[in-house]
N, C-alpha and C positions, 0 to 999 in steps of 0.2 A: 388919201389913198384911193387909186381908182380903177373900180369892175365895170365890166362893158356895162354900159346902160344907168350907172349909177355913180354918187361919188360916195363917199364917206370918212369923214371926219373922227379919228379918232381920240376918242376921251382918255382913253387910260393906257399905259406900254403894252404893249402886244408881242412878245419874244417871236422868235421863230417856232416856226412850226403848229402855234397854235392860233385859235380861231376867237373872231369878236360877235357881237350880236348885229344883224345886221338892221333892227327895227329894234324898239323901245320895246323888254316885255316885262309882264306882271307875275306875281308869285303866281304860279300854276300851268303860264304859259309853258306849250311844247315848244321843246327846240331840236330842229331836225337838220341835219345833214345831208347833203346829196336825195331830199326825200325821205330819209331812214328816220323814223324817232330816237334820239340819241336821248334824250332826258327834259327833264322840267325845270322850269326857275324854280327858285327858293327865296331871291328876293329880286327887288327891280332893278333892272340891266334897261342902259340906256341904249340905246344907237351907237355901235363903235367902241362899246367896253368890253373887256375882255373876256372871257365865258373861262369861269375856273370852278374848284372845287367850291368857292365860301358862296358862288351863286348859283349851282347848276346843280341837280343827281339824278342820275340814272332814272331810266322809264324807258319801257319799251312797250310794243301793241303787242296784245294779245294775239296769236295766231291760227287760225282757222283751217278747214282745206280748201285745197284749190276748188274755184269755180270756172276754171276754163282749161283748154287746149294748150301748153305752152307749146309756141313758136320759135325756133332756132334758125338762124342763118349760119350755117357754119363758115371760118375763114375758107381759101381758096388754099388747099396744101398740095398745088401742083408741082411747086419747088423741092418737094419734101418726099413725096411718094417712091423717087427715086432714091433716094440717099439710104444709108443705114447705117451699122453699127457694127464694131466687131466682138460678141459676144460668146459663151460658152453654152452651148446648147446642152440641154439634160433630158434624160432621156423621157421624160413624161411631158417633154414639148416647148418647157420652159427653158429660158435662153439668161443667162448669168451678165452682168456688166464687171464681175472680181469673180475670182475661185478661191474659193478658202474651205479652210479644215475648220470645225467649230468645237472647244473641250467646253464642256458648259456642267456645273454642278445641279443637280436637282434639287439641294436645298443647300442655304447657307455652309450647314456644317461641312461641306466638302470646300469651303472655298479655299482653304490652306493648301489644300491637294492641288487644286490647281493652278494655284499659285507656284508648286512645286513642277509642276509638269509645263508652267511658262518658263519659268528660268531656265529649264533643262532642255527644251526643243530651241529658244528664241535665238540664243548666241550662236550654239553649233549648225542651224538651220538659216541662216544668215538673214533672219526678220528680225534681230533688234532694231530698233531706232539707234541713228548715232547718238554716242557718249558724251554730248558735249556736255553736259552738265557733271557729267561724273569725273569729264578733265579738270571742270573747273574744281571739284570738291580737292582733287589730287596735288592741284596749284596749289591751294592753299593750305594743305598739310606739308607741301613743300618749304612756303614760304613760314612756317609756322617752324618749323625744326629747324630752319634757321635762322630762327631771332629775328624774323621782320614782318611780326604780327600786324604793326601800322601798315603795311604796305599794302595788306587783302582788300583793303575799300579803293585802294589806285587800281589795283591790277586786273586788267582787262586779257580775257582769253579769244584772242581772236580767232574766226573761225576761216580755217583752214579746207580749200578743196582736199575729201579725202575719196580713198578709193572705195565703191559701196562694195559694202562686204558679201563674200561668195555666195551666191544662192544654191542650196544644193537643188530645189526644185526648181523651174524654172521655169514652168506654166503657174505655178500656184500664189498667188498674192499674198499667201498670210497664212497662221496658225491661230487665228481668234479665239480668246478666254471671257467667255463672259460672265463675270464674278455678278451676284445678287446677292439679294440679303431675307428673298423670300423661300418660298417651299414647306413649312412649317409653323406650328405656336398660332397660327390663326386661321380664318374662316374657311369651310371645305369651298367654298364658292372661290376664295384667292387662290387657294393650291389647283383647285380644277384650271383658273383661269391661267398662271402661269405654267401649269401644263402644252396648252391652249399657245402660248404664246412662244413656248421653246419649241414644240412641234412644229408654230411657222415657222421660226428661222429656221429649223434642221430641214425644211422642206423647202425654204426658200429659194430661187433661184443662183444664187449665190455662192451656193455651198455645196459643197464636192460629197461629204463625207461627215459625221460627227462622232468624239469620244463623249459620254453622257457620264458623271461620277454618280455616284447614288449612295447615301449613307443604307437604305435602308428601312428604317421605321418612321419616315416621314411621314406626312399628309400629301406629298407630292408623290405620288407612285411610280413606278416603272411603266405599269399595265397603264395607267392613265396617259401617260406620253404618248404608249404605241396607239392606244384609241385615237389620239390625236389626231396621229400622223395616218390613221385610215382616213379618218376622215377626211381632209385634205389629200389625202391620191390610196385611194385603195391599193394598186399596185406600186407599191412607196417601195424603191429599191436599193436609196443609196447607202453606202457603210453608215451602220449605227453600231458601234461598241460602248454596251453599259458595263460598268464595275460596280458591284455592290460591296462597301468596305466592309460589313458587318458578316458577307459571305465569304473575304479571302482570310479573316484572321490579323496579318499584321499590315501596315498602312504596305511596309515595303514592297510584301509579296504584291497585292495590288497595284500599284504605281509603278513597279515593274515589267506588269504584262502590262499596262496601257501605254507606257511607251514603245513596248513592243510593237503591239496589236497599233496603235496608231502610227506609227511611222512606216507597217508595211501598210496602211491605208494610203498615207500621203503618196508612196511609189503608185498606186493604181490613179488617185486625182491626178498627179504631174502627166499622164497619158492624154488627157485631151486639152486642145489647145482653142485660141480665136478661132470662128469662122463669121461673116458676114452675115447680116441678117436684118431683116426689114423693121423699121422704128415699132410697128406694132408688137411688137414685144416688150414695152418700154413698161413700166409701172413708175409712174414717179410721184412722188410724195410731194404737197405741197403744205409748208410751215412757215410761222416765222413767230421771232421770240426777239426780247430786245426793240420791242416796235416803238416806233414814233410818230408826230406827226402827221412826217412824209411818205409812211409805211403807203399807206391807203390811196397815195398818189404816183408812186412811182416803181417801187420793185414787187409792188402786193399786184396791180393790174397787171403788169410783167407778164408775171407767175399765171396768171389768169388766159393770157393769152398762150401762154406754154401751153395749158390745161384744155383749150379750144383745139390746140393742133395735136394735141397726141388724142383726143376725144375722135379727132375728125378721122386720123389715122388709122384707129382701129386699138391704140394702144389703152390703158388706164389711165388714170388720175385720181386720188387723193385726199380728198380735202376732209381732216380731222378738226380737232381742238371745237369740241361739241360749246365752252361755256365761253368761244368766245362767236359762235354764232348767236348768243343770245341779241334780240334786237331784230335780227336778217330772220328769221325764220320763215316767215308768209313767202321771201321770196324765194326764198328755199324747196319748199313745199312746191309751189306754183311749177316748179323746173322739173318737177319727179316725175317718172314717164309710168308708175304703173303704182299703182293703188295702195298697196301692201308696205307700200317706200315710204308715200307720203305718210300713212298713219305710222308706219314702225318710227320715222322721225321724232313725229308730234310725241311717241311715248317714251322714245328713248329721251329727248329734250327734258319732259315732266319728270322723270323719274330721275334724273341727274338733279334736275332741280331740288328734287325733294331730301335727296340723297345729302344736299350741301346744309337744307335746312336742318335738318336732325344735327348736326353738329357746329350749328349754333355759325353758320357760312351763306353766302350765296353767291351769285354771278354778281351780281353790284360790287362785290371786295374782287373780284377779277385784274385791275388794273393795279401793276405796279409801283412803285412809288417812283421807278423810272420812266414809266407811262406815262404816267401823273405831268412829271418835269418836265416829258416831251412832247405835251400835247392833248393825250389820251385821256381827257377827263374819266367819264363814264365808261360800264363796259359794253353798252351799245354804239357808244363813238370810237371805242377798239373792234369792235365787231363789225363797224361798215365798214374799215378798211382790209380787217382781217379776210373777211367773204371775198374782196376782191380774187382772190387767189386762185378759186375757184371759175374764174372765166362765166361766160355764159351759157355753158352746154348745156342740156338735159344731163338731167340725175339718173343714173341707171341703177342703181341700186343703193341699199343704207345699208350698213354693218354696225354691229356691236364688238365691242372690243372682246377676245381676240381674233375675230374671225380675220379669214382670207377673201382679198378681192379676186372674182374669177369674171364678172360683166364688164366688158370693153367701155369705156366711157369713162362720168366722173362719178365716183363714188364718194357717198359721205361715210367716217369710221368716227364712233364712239368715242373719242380718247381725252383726257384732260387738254390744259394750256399749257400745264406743265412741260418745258422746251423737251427733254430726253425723254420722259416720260410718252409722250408724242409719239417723238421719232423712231422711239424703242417701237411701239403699237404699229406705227407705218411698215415701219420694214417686216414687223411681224406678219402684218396681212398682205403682205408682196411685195414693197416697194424697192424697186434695186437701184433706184436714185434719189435719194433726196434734194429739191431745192427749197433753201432755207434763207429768208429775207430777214434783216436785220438791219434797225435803224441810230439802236447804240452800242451794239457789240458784243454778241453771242459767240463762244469758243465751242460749239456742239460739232460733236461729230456721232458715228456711229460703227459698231465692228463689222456690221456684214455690207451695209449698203455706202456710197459715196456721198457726203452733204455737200454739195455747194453753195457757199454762203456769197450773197448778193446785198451788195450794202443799196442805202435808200439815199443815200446823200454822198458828197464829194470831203464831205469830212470824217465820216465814219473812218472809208474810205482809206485816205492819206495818215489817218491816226492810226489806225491798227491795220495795216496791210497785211501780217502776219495773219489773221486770219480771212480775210476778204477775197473773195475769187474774182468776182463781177461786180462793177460797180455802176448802178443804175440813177447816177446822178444827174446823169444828159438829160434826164427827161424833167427833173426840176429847172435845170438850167435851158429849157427848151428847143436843146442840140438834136434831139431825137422822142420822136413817138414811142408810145408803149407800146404798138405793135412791132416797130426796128427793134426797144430793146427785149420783147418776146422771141423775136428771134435770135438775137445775139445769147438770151440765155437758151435757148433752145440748140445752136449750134454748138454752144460749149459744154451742154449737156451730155450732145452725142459724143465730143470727143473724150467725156471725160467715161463716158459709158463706154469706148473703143480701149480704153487704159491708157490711150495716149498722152493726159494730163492726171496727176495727181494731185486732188483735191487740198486745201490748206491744211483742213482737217486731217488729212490722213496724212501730210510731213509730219506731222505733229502730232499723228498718233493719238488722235484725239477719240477715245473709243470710249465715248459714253453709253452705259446699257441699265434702265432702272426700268424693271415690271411697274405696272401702276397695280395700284392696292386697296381695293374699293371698301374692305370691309376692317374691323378690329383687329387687334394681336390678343388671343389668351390666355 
């Protein structure tokens, strides 16, 4: 096999995607990546053998603060500065990529209730998804009654162009439920924090109006929400309707007036419509889950260069999943434009770390056992590609989860690896697009903001097209630069942010939503 400048002779199979040694090391030797300390031998690796788990573990350098200036070149977004997006503007400045209505329970025990209040809006409001699976269940009580029970594993339901069903609104994209399983039974610090995190969405850009259920004697409060939501815009104006079930008596009397009270909300949301508006409004969210590894070579730098043009633009960026920066940090740090950034890093980073130790975890168990397969030894060699995402910009600010991003640039947010867990956190602190890379096949989606999933390979790809939007395989196959495909994701981003394309995720109705949970249940 041959790299510019050298040859190498391979000793042992080397699958796709993953890496060999490219010199002779000894137990202790470091082995680095692009520069990054990815991990140490454990035993002798020749020239040309494979780097796997039974020779390699995690190691990363300890990280310091910055000792110098960081320097940026930013891209050239002359192309760019003119274009924009057709988006919903709200009145405290911020500009929507969808409008939807949000029923969200404060704590688990209402989630019956809204499950009752989805069934009753979704049909007659014409936001179902189509029934094809509920034709198919029909089929086969059909072919069941009439004695040809063999025949359900032949019979295929084809799918039929049908007519999409009436919208009675028709600026409004959705009626979103977003079912949890938190609000109670544990730490004042969780119910504070998913207070914290339903306040971003009801404040999001995104969102027109929300119905709030509330049992009442929770740990999640009423009054804790609305604190929230000062905080994030002191003149916070949009429809909030709370129900407290324990103030109306019976569920009905309740769930009564919220259909009320929420459908004359949705008449006032369906009043504003698209207007144009310039990319710096963008907030986008950059993830990826399901990595391999071609993650770090192809749709992760992508993402990176997205992350440079909306930086340069004026708009946000992104960049979460705190354990699987482990490894990147120093270069991290190094990019932070003001003091208080770089340190609140280093402490939020220690203190997640520490957070994992107490329960017997750490960033080293990070990698999946489909990471593993594809590549991702360590989770410092998931973390050098993961960072990619991130672009080169200055750091303008670090967040704790659940706060909201408000500094133009790229931001770092607190949040696990965990894929929805994540995305849930992104969209909590602004993000009204998610782009999500994926190199064996994530089905995340999310209720308020758009995911667009970007496969890293040309097999991904062709395997699961159902949910794959873009797919960044040119740049392995070296059809195209990762600055072409930064733009090509960058283009598809605006259109999908104008409503003009419907994400995969969202045919599919793909509305994953889980609070992350930092402390016990008691």
């Amino acid at each position: 096999m041959a790299i510019p400048g050298a040859d190498f002779l391979l000793c042992s199979a080397v699958p796709s995607k993953h890496r060999f040694a490219l010199c002779n090391l000894s137990p202790g030797d470091s082995v680095l990546v692009d520069g990054t300390l990815v991990g140490k031998a454990v035993t002798q690796v020749r020239q040309g053998e494979l780097l796997s788990i039974r020779n390699l573990r995690h190691d990363a350098r300890i990280f310091l603060p910055k000792s110098k200036e960081y320097s940026w070149c930013a891209p050239n977004v002359s192309q760019w500065q003119q274009k924009s997006y057709s988006g919903f503007r709200r009145s405290d400045g911020q500009v929507g990529t969808r409008n939807y209505w949000l029923v969200i329970p404060l704590v688990f025990c209402e989630n019956r209730n809204v499950a009752v209040l989805k069934q009753a809006f979704e049909e007659e409001l014409g936001f179902a998804p189509p029934p094809r699976y509920r034709r198919q269940v029909a089929e086969m009580v059909r072919l069941l009654n009439q004695g040809k029970l063999g025949d359900i594993r032949n019979h295929v339901i084809e799918e039929h162009a049908r007519p999409t069903a009436h919208r009675v609104f028709q600026n409004i994209d959705g009626i979103k439920f977003l079912l949890h399983t938190a609000g109670c039974g544990g730490t004042r610090e969780d119910a504070n924090s998913l207070c914290g995190l339903l306040a971003g969405c009801i404040h999001h850009s995104n969102v027109a109006g929300a119905t709030v259920l509330s049992l009442g004697c929770q740990n999640a409060q009423t009054e804790i929400l609305r604190e929230e939501l000062t905080k994030r815009n002191p003149t916070f104006d949009k429809p909030l309707l709370v129900f407290e079930q324990q103030e109306f008596g019976t569920e009905s009397a309740m769930l009564s007036r919220a259909l009320q009270e929420t459908f004359l909300g949705l008449v006032e949301a369906n009043k504003i419509s698209r207007a144009p508006v310039s990319l710096s409004h963008l907030t986008v969210g950059l993830k990826c889950g399901g990595s391999d590894g071609f993650s770090g070579i192809s749709a992760n730098p992508a993402l990176g260069h997205v992350a440079d043009l909306i930086s340069a633009l004026g708009g946000k960026a992104l960049l979460a999943e705190f354990p699987e920066l482990c490894g990147v940090e120093q270069s991290l740090i190094d990019r932070c434009v003001r003091k208080q950034d770089e340190l609140r890093f280093i402490q939020l980073m220690h203190a997640y770390a520490e957070r994992a130790k107490a329960v017997g975890a750490g960033f080293d168990m990070n990698p999946s056992p489909g990471n593993i397969r594809d590549g991702l030894i360590t989770d410092a060699m998931k973390s050098a590609g993961a960072a990619r995402k991130g672009g080169t910009a200055p750091i303008t600010a670090v967040l704790d989860y659940p706060e909201c991003a408000t500094t133009p640039g790229l931001n770092l947010l607190c949040t696990p690896g965990n894929d929805v867990e994540s995305v849930t956190a992104e969209v909590g602190a602004g993000a009204n697009i998610i782009l999500f890379t994926t190199g064996l096949g994530t089905p995340t989606g999310n209720p308020i903001a758009p995911v667009v999933k970007i496969s890293t390979n040309d097999a991904l790809a062709a395997w699961m097209p159902d949910i794959i939007d873009l797919n960044a395989g040119a740049i392995i196959r070296g059809e195209k630069s990762v600055v072409e495909m930064g733009e090509a994701v960058l283009d598809l981003a605006i259109r999908v942010a104008s409503g003009e394309v419907r994400t995969k995720a969202e045919v599919l109705a793909q509305d994953d939503f889980i609070p992350w949970k930092r402390g016990i249940s008691l």
